[in-house]
The first five atom37 places (N, CA, C, CB, O) and aatype in JSON, in Angstrom:
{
  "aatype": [20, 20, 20, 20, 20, 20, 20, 20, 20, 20, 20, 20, 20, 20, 20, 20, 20, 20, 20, 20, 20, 20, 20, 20, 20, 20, 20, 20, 20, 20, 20, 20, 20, 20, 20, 20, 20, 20, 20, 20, 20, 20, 20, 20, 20, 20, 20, 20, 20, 20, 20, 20, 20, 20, 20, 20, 20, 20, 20, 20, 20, 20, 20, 20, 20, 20, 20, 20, 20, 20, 20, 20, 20, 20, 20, 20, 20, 20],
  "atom_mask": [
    [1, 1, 1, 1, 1],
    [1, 1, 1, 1, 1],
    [1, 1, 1, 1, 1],
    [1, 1, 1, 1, 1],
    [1, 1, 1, 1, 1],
    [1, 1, 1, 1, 1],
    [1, 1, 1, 1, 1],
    [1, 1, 1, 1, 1],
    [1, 1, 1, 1, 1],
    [1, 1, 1, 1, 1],
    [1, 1, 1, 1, 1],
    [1, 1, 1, 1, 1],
    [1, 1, 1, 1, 1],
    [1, 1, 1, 1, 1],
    [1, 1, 1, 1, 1],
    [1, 1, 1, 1, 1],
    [1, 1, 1, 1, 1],
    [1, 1, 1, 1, 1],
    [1, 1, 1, 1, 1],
    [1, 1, 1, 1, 1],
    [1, 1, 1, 1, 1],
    [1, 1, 1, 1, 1],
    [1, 1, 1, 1, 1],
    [1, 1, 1, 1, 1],
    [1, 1, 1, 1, 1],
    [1, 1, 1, 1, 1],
    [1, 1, 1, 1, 1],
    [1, 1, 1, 1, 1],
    [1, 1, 1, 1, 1],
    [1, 1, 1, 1, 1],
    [1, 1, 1, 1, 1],
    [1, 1, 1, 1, 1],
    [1, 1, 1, 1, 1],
    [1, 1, 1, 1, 1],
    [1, 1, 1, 1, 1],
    [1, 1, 1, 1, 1],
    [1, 1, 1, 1, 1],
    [1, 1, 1, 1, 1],
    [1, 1, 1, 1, 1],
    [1, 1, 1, 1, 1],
    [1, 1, 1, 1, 1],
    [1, 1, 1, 1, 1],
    [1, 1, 1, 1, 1],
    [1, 1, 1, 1, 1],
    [1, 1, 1, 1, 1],
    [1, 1, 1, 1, 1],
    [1, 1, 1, 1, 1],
    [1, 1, 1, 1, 1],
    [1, 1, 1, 1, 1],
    [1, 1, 1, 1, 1],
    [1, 1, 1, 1, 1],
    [1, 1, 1, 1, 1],
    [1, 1, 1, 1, 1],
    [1, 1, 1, 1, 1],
    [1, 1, 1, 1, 1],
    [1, 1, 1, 1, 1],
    [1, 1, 1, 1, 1],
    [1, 1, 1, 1, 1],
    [1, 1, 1, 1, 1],
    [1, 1, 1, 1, 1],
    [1, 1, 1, 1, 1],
    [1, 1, 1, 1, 1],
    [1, 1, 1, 1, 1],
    [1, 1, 1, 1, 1],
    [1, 1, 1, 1, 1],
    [1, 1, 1, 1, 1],
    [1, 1, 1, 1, 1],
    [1, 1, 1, 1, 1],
    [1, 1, 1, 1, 1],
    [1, 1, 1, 1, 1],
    [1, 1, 1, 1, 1],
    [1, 1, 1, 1, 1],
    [1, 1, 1, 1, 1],
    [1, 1, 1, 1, 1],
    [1, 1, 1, 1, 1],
    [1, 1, 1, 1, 1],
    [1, 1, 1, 1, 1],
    [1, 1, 1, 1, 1]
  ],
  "atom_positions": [
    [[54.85, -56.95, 84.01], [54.08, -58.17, 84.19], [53.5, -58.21, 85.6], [54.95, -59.4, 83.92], [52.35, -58.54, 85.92]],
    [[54.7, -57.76, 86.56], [53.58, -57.81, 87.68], [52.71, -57.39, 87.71], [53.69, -57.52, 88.61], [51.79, -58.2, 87.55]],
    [[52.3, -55.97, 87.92], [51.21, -54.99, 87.8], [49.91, -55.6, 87.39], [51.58, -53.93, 86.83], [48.81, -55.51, 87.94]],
    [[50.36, -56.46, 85.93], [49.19, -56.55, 85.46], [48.51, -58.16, 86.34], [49.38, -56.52, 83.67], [47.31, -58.4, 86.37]],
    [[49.33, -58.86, 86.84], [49.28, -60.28, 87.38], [48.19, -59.63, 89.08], [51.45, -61.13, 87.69], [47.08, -59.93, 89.51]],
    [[49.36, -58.63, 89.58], [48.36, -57.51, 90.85], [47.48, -57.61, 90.65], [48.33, -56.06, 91.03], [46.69, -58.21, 91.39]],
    [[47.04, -56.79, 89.06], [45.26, -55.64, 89.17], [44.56, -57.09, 88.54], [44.96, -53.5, 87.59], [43.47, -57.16, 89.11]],
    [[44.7, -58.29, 87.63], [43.88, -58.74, 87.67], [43.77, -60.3, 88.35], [43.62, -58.49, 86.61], [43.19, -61.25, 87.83]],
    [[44.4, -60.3, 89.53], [44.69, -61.0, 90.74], [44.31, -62.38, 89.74], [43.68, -60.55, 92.36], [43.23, -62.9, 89.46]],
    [[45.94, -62.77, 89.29], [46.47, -63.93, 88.6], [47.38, -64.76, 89.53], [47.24, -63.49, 87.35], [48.08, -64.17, 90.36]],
    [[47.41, -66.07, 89.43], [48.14, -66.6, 90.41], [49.87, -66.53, 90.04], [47.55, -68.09, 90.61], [50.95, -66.46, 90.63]],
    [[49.39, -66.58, 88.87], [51.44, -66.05, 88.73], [51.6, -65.68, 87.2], [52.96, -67.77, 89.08], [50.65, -65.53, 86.43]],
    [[52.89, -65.54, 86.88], [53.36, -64.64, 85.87], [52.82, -65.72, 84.61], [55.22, -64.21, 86.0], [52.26, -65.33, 83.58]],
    [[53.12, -67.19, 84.95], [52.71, -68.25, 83.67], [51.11, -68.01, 83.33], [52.96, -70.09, 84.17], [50.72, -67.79, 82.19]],
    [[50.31, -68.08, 84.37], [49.13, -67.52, 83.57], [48.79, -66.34, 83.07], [48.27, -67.64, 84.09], [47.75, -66.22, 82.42]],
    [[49.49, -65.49, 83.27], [49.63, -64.28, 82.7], [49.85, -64.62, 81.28], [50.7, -63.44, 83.32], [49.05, -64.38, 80.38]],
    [[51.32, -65.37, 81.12], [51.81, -65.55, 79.61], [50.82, -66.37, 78.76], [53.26, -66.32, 79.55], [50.68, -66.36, 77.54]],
    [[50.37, -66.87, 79.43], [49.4, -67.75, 78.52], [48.04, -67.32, 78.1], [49.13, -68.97, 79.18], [47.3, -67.81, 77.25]],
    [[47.84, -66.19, 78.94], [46.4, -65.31, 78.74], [46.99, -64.36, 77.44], [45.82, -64.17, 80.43], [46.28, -64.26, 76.44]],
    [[48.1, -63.76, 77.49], [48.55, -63.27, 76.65], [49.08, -63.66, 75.04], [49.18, -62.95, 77.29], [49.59, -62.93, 74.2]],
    [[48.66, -65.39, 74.95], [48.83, -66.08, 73.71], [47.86, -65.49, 72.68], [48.62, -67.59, 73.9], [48.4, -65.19, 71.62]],
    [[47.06, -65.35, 72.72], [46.22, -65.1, 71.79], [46.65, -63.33, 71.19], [44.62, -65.39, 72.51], [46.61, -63.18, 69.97]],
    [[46.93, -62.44, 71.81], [47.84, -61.05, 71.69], [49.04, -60.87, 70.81], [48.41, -60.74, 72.98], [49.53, -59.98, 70.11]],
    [[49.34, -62.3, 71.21], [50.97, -62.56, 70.52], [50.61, -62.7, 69.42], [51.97, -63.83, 70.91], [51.0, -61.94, 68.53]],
    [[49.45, -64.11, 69.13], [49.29, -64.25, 67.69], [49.21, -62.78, 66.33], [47.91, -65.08, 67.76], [49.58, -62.79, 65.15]],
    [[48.58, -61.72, 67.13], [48.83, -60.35, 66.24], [49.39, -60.25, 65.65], [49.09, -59.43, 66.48], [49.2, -59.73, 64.55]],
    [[50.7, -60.84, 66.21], [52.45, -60.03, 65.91], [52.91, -61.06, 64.61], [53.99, -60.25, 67.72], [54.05, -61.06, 64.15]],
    [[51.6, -62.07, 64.06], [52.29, -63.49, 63.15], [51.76, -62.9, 62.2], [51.87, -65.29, 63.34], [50.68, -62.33, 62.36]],
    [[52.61, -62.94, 60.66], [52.55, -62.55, 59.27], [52.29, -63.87, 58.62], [53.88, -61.8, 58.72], [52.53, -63.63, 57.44]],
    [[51.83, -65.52, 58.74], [52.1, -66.24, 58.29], [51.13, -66.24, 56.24], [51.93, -67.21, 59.55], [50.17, -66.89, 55.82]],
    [[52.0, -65.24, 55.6], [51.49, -65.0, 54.12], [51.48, -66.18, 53.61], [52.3, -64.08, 53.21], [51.35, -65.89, 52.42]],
    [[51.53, -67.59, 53.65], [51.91, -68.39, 52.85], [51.24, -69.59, 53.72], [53.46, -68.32, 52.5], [50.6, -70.36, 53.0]],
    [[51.23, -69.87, 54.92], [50.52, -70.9, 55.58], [49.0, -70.57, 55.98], [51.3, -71.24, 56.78], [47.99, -71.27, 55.89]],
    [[49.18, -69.28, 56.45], [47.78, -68.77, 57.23], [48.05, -69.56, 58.7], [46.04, -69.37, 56.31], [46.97, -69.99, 59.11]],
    [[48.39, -69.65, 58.99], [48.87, -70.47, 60.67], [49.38, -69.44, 61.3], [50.19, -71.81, 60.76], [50.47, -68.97, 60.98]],
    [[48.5, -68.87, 62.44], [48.97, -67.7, 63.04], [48.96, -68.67, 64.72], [47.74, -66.05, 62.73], [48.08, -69.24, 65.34]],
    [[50.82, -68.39, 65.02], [51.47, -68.82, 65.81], [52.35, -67.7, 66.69], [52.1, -69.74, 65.13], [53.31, -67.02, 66.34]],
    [[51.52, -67.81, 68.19], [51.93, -66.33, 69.45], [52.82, -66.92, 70.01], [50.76, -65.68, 70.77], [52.82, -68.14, 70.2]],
    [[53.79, -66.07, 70.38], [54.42, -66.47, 71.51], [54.97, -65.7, 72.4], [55.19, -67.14, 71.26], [55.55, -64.67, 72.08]],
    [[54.83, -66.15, 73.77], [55.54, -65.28, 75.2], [56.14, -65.35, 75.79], [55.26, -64.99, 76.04], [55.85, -66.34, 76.46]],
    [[57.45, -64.68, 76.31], [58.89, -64.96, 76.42], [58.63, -64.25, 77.94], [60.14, -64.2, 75.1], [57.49, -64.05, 78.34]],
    [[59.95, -63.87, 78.84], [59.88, -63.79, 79.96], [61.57, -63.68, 80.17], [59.0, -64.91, 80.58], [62.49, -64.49, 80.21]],
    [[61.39, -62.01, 80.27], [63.24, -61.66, 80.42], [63.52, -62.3, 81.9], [63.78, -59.56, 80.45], [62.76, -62.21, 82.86]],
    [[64.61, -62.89, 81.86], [65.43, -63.15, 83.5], [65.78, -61.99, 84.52], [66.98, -63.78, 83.28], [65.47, -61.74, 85.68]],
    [[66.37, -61.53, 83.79], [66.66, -60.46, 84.48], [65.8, -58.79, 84.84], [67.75, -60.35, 83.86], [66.04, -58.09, 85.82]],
    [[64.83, -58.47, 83.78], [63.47, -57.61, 83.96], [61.97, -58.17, 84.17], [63.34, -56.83, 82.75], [60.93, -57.52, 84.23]],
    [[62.11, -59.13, 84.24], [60.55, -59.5, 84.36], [59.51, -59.31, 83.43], [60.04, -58.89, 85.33], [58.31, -59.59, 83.52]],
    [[60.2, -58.78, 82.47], [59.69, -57.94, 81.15], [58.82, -59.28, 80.25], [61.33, -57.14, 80.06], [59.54, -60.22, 79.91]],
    [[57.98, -59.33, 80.05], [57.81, -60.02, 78.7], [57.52, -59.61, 77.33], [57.01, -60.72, 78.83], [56.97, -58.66, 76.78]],
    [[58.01, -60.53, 77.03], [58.2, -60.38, 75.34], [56.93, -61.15, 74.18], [59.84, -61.26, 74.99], [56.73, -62.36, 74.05]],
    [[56.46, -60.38, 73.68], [55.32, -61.35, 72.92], [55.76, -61.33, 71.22], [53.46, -60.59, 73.17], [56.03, -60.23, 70.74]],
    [[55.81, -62.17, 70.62], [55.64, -62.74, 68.64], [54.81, -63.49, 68.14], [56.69, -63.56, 67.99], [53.78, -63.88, 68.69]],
    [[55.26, -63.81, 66.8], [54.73, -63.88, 65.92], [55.27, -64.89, 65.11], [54.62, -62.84, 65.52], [56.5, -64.97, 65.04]],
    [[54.46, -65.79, 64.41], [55.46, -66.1, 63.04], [55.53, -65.47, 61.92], [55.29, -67.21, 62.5], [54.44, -64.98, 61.62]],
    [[56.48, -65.25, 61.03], [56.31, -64.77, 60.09], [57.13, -65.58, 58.45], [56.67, -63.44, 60.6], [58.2, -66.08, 58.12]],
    [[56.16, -65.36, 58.02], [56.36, -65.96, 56.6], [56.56, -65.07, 55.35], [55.19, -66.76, 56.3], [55.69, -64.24, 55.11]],
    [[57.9, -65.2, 54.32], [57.95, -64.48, 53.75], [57.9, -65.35, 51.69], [59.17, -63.68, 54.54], [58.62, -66.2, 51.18]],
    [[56.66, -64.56, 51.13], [56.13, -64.87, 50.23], [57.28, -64.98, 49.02], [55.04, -64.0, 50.13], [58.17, -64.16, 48.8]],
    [[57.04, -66.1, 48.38], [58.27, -65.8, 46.91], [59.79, -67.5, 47.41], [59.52, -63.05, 47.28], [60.45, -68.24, 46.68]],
    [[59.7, -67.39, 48.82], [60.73, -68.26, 49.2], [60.0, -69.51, 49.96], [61.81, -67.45, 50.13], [58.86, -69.37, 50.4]],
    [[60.77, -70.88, 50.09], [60.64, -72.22, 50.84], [60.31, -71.95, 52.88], [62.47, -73.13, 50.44], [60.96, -71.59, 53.86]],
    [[58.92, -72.4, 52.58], [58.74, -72.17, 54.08], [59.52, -72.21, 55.18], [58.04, -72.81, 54.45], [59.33, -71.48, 56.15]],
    [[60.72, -73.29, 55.06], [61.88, -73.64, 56.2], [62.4, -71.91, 55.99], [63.36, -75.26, 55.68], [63.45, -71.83, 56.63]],
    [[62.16, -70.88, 55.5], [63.02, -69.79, 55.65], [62.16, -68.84, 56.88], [63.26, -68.99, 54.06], [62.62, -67.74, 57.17]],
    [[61.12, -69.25, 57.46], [59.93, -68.97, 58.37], [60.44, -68.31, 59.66], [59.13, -70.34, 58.73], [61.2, -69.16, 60.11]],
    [[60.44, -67.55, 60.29], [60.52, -67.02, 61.43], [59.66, -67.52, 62.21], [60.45, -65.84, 61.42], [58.57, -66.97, 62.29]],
    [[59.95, -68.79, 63.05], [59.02, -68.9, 64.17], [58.52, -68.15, 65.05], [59.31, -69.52, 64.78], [59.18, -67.12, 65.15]],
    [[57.4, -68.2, 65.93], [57.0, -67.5, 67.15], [58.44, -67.68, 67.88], [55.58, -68.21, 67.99], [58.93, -66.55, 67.83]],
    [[59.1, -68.31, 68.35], [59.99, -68.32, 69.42], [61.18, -67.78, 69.33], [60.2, -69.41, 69.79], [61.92, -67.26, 70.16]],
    [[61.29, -68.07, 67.49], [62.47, -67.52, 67.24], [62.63, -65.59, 67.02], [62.85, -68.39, 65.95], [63.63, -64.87, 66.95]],
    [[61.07, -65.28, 66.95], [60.45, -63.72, 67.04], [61.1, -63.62, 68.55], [58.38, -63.45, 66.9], [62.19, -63.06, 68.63]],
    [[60.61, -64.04, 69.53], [60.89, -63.78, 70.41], [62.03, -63.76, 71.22], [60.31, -64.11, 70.63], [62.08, -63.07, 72.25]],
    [[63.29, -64.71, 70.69], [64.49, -64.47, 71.05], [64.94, -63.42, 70.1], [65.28, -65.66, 71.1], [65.71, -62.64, 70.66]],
    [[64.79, -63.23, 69.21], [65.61, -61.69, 68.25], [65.06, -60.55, 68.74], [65.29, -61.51, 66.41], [65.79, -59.56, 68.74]],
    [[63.61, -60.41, 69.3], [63.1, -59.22, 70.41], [64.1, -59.29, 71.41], [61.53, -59.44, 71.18], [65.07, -58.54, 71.29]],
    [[64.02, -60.09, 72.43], [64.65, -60.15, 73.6], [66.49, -59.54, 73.29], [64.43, -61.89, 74.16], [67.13, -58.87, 74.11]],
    [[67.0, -59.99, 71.95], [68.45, -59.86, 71.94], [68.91, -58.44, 71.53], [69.06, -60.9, 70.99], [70.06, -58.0, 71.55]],
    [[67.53, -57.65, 71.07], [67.87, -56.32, 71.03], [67.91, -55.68, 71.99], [67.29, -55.72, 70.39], [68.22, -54.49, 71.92]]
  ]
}
């Protein structure tokens, strides 16, 4: 994240994450809503960020939905 915050002289890592919302949305499968929902996480300890998705799985009750955030804490916990 730094690097990229450096080369395209960003004032900090949050606008970074937020330039990067629309990237995240990629990572969303929503088969059943069509609501494509990004999201960007930010390890504590690497500086690393993490980008998702929502995802929706066809045949079952939407509450079974993988949020963007919740993409992004099951990235981060691997």
């Amino acid at each position: 994240a730094r690097a990229l915050i450096d080369r395209f002289d960003l004032a900090s890592t949050r606008d970074l994450m937020l330039l990067l919302l629309d990237t995240a949305q990629a990572f969303a499968r929503p088969l059943i809503s069509d609501f494509h929902v990004g999201a960007v996480g930010l390890e504590s300890e690497t500086g690393n960020l993490i980008l998702g998705g929502n995802v929706e799985f066809p045949g079952t009750h939407l509450g079974n939905t993988l949020h963007g955030e919740g993409f992004v804490f099951t990235r981060a916990m691997n």
